[in-house]
N, CA, C and O atoms as a GROMACS GRO file, in nm:
protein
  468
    1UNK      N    1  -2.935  -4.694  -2.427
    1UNK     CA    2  -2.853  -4.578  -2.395
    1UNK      C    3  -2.706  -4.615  -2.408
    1UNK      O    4  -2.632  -4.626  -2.310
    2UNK      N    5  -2.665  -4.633  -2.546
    2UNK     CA    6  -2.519  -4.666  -2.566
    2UNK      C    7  -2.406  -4.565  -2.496
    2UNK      O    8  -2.301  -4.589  -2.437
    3UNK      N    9  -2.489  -4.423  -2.534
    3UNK     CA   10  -2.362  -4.312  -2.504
    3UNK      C   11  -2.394  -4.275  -2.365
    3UNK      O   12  -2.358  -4.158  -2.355
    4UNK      N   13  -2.434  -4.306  -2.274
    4UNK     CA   14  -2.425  -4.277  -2.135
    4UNK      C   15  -2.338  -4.307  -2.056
    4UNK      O   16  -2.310  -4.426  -2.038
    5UNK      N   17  -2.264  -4.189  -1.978
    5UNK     CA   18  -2.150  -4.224  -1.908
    5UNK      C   19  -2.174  -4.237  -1.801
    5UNK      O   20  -2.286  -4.191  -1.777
    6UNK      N   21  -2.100  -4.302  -1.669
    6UNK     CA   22  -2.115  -4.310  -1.521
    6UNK      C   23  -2.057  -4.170  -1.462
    6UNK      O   24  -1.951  -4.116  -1.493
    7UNK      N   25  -2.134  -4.134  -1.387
    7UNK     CA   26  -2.114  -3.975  -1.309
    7UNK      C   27  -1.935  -4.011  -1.218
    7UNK      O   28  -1.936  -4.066  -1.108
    8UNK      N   29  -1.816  -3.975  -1.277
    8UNK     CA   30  -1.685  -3.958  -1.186
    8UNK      C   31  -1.708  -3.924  -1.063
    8UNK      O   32  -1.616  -3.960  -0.990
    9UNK      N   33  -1.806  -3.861  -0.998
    9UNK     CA   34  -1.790  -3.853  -0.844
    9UNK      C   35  -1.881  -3.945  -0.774
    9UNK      O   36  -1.863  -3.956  -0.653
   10UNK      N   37  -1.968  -4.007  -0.823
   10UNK     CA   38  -2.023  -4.119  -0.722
   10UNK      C   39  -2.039  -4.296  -0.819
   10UNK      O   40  -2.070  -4.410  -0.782
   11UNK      N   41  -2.004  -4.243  -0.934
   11UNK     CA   42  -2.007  -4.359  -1.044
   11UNK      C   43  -2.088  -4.430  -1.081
   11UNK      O   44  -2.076  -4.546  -1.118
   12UNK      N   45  -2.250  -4.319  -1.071
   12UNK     CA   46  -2.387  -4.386  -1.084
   12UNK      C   47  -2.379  -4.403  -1.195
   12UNK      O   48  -2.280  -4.348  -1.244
   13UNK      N   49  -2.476  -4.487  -1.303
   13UNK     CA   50  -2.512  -4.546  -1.375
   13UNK      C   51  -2.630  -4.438  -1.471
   13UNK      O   52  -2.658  -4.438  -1.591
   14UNK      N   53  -2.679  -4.349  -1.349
   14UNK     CA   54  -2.816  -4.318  -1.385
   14UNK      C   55  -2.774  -4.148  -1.439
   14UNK      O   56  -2.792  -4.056  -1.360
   15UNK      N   57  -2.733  -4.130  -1.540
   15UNK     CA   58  -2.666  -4.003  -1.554
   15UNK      C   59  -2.785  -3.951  -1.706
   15UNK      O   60  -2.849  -4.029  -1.777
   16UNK      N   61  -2.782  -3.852  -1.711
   16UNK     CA   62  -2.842  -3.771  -1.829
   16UNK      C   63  -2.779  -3.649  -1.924
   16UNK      O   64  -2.678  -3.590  -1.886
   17UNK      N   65  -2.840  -3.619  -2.038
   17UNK     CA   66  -2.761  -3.510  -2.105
   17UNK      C   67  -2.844  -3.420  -2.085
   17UNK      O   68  -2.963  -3.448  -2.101
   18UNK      N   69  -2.799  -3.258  -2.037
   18UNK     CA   70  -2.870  -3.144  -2.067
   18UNK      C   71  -2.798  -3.040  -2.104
   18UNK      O   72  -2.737  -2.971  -2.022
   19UNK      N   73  -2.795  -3.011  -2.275
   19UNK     CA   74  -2.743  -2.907  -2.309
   19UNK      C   75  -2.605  -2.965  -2.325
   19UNK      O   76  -2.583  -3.075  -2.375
   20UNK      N   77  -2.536  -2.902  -2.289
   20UNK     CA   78  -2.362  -2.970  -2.298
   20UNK      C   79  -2.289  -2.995  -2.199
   20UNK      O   80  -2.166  -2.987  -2.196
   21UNK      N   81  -2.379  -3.035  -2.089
   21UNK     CA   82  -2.344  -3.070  -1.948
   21UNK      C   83  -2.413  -3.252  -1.924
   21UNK      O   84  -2.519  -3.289  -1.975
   22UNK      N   85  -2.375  -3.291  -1.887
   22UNK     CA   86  -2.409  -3.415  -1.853
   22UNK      C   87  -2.432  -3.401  -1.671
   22UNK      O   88  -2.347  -3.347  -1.601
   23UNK      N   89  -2.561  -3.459  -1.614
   23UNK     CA   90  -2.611  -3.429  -1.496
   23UNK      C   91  -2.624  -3.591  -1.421
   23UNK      O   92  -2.665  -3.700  -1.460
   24UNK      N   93  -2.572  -3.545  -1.310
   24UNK     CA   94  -2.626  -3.690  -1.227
   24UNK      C   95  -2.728  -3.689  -1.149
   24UNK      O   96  -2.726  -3.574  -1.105
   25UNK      N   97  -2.822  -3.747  -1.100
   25UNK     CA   98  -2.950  -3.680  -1.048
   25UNK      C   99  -2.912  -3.749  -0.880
   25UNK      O  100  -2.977  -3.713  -0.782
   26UNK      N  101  -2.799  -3.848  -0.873
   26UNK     CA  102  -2.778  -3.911  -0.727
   26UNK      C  103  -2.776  -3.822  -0.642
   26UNK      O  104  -2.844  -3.802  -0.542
   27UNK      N  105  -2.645  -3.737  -0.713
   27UNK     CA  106  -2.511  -3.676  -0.658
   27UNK      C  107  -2.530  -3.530  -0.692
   27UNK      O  108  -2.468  -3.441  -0.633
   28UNK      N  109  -2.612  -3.508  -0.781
   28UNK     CA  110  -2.622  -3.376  -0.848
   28UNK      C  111  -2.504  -3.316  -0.928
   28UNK      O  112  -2.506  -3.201  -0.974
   29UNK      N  113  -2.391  -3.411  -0.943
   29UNK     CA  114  -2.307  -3.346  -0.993
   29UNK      C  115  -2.327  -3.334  -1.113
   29UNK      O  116  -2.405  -3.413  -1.165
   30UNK      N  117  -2.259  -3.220  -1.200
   30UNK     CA  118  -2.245  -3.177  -1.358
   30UNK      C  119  -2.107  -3.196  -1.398
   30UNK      O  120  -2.013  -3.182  -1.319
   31UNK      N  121  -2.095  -3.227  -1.515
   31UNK     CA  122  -1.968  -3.198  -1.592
   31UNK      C  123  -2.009  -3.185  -1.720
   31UNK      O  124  -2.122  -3.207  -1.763
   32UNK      N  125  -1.885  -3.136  -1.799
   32UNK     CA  126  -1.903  -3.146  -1.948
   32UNK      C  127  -1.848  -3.245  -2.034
   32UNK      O  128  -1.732  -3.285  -2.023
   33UNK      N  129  -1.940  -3.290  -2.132
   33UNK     CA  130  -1.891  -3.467  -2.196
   33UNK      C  131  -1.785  -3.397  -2.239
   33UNK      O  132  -1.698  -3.480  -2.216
   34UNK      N  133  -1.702  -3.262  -2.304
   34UNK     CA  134  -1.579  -3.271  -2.368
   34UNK      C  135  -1.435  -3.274  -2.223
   34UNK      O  136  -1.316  -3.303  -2.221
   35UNK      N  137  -1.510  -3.240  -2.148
   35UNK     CA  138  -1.366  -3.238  -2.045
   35UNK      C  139  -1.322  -3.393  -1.972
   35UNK      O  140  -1.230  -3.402  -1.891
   36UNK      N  141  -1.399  -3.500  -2.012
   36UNK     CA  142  -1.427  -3.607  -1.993
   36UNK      C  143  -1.426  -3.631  -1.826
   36UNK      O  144  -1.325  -3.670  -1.767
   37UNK      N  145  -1.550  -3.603  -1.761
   37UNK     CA  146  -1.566  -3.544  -1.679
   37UNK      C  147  -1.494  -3.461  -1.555
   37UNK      O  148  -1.524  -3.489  -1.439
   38UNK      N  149  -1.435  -3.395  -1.574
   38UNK     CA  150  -1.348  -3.296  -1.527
   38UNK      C  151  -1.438  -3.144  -1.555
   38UNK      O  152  -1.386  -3.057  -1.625
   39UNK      N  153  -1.551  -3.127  -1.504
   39UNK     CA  154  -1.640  -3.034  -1.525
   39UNK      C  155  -1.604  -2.922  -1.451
   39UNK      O  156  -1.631  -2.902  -1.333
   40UNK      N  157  -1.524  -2.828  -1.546
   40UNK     CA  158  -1.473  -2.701  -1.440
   40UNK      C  159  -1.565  -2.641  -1.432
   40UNK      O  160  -1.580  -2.598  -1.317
   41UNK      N  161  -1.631  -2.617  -1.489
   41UNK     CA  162  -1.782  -2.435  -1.469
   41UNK      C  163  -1.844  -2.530  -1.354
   41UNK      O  164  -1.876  -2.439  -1.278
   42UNK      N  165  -1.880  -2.633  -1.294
   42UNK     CA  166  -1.936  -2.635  -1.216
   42UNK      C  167  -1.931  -2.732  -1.085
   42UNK      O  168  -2.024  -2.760  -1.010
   43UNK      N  169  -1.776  -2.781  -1.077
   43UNK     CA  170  -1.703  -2.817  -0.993
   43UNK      C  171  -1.710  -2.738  -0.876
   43UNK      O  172  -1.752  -2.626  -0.906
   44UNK      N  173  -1.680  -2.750  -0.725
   44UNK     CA  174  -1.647  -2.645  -0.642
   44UNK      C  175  -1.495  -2.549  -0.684
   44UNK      O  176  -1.478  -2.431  -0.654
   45UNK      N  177  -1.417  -2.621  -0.745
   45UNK     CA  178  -1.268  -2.617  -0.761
   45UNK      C  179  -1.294  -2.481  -0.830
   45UNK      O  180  -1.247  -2.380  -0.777
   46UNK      N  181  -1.352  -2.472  -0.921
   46UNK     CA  182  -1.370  -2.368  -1.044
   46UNK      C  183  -1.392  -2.220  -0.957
   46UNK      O  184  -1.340  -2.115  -0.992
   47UNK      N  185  -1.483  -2.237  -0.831
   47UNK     CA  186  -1.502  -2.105  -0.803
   47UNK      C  187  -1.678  -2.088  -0.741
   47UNK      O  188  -1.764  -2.168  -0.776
   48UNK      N  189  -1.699  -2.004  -0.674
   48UNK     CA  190  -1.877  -1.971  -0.617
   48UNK      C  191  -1.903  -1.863  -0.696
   48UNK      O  192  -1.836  -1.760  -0.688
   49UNK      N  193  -1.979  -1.874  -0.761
   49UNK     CA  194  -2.072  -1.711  -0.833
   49UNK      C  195  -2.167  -1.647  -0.812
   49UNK      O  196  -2.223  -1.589  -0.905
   50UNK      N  197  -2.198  -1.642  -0.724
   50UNK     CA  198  -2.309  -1.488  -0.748
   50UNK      C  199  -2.413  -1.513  -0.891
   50UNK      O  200  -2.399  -1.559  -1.004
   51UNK      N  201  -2.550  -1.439  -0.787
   51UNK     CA  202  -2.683  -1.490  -0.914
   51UNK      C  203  -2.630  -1.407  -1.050
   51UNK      O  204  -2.720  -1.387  -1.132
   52UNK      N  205  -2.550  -1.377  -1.070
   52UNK     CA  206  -2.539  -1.289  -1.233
   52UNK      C  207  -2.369  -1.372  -1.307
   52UNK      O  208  -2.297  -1.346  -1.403
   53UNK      N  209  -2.368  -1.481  -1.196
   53UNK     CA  210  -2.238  -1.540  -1.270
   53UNK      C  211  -2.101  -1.455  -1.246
   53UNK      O  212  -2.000  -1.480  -1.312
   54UNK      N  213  -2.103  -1.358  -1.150
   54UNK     CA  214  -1.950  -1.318  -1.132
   54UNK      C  215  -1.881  -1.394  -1.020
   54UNK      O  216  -1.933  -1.443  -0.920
   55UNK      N  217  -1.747  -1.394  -1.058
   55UNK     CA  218  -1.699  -1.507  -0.946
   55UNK      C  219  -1.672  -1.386  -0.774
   55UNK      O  220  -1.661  -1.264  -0.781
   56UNK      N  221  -1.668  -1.457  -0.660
   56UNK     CA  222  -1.690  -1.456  -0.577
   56UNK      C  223  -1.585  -1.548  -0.488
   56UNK      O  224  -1.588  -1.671  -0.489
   57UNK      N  225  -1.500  -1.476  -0.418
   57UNK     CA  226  -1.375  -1.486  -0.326
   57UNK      C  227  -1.418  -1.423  -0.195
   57UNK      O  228  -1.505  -1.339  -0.174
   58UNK      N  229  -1.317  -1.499  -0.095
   58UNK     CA  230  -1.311  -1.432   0.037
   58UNK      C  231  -1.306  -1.277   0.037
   58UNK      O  232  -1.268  -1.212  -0.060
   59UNK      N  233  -1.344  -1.228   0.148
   59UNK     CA  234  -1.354  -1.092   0.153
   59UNK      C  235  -1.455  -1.017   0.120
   59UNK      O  236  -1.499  -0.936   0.201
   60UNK      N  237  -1.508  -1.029  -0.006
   60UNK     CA  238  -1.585  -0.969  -0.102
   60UNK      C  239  -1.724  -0.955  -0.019
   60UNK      O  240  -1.779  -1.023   0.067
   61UNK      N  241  -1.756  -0.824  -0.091
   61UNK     CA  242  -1.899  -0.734  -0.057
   61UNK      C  243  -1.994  -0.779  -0.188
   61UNK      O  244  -1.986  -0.764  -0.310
   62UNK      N  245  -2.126  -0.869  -0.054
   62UNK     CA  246  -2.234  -0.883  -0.134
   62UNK      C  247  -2.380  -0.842  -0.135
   62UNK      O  248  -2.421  -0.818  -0.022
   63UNK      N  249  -2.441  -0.833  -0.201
   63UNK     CA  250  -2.559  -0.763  -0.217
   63UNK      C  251  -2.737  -0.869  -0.205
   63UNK      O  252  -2.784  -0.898  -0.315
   64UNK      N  253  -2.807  -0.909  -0.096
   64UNK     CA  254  -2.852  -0.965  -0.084
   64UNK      C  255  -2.990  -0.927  -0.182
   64UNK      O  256  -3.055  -0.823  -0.168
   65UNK      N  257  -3.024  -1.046  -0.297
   65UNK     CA  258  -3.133  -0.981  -0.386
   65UNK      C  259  -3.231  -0.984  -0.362
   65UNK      O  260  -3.297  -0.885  -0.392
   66UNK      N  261  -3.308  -1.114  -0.286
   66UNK     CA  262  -3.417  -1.053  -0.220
   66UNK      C  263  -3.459  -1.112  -0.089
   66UNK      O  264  -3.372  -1.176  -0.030
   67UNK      N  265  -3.576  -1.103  -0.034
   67UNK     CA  266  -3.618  -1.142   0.115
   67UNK      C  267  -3.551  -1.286   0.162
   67UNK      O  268  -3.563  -1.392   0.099
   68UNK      N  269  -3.488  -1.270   0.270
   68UNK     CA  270  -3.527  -1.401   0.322
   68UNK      C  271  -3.476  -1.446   0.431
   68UNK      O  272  -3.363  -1.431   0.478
   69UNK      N  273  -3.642  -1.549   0.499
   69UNK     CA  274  -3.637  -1.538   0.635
   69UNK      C  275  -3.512  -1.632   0.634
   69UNK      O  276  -3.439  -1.687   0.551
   70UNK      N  277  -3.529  -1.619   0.783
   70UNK     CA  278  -3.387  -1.670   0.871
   70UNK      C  279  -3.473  -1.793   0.979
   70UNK      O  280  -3.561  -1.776   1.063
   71UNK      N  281  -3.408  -1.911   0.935
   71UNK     CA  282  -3.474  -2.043   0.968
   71UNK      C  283  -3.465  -2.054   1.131
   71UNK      O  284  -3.358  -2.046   1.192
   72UNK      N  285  -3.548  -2.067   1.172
   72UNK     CA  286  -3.546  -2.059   1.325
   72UNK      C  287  -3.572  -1.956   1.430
   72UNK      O  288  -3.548  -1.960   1.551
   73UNK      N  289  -3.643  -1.833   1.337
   73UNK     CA  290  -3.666  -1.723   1.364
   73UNK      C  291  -3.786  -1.654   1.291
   73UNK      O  292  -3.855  -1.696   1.198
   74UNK      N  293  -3.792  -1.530   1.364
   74UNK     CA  294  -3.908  -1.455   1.302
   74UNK      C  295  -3.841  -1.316   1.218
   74UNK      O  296  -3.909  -1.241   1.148
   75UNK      N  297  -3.708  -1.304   1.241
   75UNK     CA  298  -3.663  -1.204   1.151
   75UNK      C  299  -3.615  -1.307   1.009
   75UNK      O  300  -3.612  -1.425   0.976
   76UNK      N  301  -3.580  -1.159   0.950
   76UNK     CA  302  -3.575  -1.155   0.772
   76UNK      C  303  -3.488  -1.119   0.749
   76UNK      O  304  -3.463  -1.016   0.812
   77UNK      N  305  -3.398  -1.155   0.670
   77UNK     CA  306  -3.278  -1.037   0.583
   77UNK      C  307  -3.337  -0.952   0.420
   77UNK      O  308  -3.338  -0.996   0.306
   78UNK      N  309  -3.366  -0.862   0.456
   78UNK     CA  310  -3.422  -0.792   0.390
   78UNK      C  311  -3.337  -0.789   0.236
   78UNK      O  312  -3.214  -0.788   0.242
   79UNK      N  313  -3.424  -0.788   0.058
   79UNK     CA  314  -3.351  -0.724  -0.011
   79UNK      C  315  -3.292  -0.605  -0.028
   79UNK      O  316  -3.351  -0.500  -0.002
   80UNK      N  317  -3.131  -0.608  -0.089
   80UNK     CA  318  -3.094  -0.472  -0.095
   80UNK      C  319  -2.953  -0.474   0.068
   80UNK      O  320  -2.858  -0.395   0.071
   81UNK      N  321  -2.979  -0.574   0.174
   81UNK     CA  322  -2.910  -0.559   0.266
   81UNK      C  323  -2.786  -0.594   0.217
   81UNK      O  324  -2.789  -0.679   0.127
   82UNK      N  325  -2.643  -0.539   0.261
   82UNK     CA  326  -2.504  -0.540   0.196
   82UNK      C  327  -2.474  -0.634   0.314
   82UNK      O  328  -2.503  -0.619   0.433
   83UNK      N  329  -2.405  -0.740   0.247
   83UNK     CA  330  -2.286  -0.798   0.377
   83UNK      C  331  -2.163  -0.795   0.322
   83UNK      O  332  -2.122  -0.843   0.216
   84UNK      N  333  -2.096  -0.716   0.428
   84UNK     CA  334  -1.925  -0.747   0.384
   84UNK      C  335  -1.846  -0.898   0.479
   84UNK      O  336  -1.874  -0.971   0.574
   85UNK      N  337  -1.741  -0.882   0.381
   85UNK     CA  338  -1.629  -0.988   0.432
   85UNK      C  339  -1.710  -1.091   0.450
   85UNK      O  340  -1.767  -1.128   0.553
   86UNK      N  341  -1.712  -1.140   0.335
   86UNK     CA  342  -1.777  -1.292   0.312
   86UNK      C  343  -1.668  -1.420   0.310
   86UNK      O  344  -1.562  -1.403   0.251
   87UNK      N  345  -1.696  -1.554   0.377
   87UNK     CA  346  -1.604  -1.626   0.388
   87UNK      C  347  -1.636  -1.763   0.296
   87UNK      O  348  -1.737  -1.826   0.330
   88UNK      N  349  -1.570  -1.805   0.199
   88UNK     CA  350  -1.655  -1.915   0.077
   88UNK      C  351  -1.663  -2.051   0.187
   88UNK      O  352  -1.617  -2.031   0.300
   89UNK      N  353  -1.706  -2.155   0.164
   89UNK     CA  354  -1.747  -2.240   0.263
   89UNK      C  355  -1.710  -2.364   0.134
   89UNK      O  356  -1.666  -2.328   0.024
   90UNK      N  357  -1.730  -2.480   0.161
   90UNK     CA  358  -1.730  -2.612   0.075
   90UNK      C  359  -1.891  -2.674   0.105
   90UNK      O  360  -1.909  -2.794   0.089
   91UNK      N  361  -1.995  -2.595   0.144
   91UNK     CA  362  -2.095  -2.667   0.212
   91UNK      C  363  -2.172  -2.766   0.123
   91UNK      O  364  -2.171  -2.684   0.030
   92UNK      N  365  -2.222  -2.847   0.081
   92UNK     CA  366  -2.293  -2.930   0.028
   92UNK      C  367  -2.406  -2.894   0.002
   92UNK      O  368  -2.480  -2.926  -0.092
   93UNK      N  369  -2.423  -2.809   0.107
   93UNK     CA  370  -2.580  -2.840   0.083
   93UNK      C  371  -2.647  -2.695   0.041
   93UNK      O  372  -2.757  -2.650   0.072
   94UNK      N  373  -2.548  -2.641  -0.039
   94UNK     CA  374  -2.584  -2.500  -0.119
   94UNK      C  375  -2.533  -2.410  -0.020
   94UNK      O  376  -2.439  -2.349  -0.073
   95UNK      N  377  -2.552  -2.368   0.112
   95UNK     CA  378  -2.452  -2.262   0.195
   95UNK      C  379  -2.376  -2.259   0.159
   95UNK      O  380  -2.296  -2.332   0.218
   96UNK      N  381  -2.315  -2.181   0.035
   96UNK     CA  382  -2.146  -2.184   0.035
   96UNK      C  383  -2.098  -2.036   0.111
   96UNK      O  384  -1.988  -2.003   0.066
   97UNK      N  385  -2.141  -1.949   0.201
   97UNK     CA  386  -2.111  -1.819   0.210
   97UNK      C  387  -2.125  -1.808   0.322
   97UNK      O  388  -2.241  -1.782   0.352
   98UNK      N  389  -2.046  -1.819   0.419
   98UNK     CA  390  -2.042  -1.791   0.554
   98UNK      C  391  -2.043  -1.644   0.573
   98UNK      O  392  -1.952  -1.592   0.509
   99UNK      N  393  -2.118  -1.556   0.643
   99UNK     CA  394  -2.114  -1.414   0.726
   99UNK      C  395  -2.181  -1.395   0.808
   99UNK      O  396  -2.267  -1.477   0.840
  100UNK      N  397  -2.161  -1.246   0.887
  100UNK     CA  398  -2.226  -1.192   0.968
  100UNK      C  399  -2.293  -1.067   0.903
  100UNK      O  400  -2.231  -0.970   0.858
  101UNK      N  401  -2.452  -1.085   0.905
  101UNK     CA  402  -2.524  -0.983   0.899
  101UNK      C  403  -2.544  -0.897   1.037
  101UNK      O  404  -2.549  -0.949   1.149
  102UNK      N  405  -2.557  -0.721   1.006
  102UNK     CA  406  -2.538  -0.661   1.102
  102UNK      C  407  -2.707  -0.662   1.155
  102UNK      O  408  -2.805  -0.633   1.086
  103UNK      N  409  -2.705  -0.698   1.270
  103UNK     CA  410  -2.857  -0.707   1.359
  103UNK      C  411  -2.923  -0.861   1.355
  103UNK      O  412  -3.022  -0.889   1.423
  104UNK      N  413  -2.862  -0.950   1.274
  104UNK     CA  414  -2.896  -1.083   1.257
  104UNK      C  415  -2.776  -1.149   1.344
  104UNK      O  416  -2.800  -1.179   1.461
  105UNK      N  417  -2.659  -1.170   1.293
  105UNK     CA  418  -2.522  -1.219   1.351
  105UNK      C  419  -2.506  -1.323   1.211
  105UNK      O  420  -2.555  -1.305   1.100
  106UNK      N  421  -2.423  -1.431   1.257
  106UNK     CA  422  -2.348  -1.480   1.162
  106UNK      C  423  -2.458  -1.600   1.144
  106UNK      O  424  -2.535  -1.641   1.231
  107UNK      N  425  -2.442  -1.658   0.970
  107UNK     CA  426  -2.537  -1.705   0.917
  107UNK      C  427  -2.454  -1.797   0.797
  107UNK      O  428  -2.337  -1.767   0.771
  108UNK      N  429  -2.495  -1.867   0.753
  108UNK     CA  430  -2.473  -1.911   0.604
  108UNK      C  431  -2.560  -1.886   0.503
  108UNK      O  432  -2.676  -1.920   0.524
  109UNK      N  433  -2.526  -1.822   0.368
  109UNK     CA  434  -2.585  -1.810   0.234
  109UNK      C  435  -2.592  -1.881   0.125
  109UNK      O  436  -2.483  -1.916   0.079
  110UNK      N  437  -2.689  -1.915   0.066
  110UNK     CA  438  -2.700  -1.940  -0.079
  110UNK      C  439  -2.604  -1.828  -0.140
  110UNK      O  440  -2.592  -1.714  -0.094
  111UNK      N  441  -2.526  -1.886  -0.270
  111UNK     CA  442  -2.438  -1.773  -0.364
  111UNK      C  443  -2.556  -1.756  -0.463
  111UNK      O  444  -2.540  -1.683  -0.560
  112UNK      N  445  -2.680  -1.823  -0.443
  112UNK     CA  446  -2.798  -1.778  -0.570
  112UNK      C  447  -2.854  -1.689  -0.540
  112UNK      O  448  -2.912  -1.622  -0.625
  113UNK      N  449  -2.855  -1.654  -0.400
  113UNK     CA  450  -2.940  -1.528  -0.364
  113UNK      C  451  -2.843  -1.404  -0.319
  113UNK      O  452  -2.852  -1.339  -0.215
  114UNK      N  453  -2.754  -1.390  -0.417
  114UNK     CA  454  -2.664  -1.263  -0.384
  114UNK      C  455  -2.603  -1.226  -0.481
  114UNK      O  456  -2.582  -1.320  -0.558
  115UNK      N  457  -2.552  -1.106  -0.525
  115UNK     CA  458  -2.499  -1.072  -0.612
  115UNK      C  459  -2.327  -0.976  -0.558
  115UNK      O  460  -2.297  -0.951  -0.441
  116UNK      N  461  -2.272  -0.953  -0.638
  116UNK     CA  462  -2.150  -0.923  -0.611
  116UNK      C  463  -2.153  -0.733  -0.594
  116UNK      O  464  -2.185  -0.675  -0.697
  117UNK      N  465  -2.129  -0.666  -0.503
  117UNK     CA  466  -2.127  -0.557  -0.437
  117UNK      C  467  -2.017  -0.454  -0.522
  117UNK      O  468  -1.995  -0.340  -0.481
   0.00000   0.00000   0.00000
């Protein structure tokens, strides 16, 4: 593996090509081999999108696409439920969307399971 580069955010060794993104499987990070890793589409820096790829800022009204329970509980946030005034988060661990659903209270979201309102 001559052309394999080390992943810039954790500097593993163990990196792969998919498509025109280069993937780290440690760290999960992506970049693109032409930005020499400076991977804007999928940096946090670049922005949170919504499952259809529109970008997604504070404030913004989103559209939950489908079921899903609420960990530690027996209720659901139903598809189709709207949350406004969404707050973007840095979370790691995919929560990037801090809100309050009305009859649930405040929660964190996947940006994969929502779309832009």
């Amino acid at each position: 593996m001559d052309d394999a580069m080390n992943c810039p955010k954790c500097n593993s060794e163990h990196t792969y090509q998919d498509r025109g993104l280069w993937v780290c499987p440690e760290c999960a990070h992506e970049w693109s081999a032409e930005g020499g890793g400076a991977g804007a589409e999928t940096s946090p820096e670049a922005g949170v999108h919504d499952a259809h790829g529109n970008l997604l800022a504070d404030g913004d009204s989103v559209i939950v696409i489908k079921d899903l329970k609420v960990k530690g509980s027996s209720s659901v946030v139903k598809g189709g439920t709207k949350v406004r005034n969404i707050h973007l988060t840095g979370a790691t661990d995919g929560h990037n969307i801090a809100c309050k659903i009305d009859g649930i209270g405040a929660m964190n979201l996947k940006s994969e399971f929502v779309k832009k309102a």
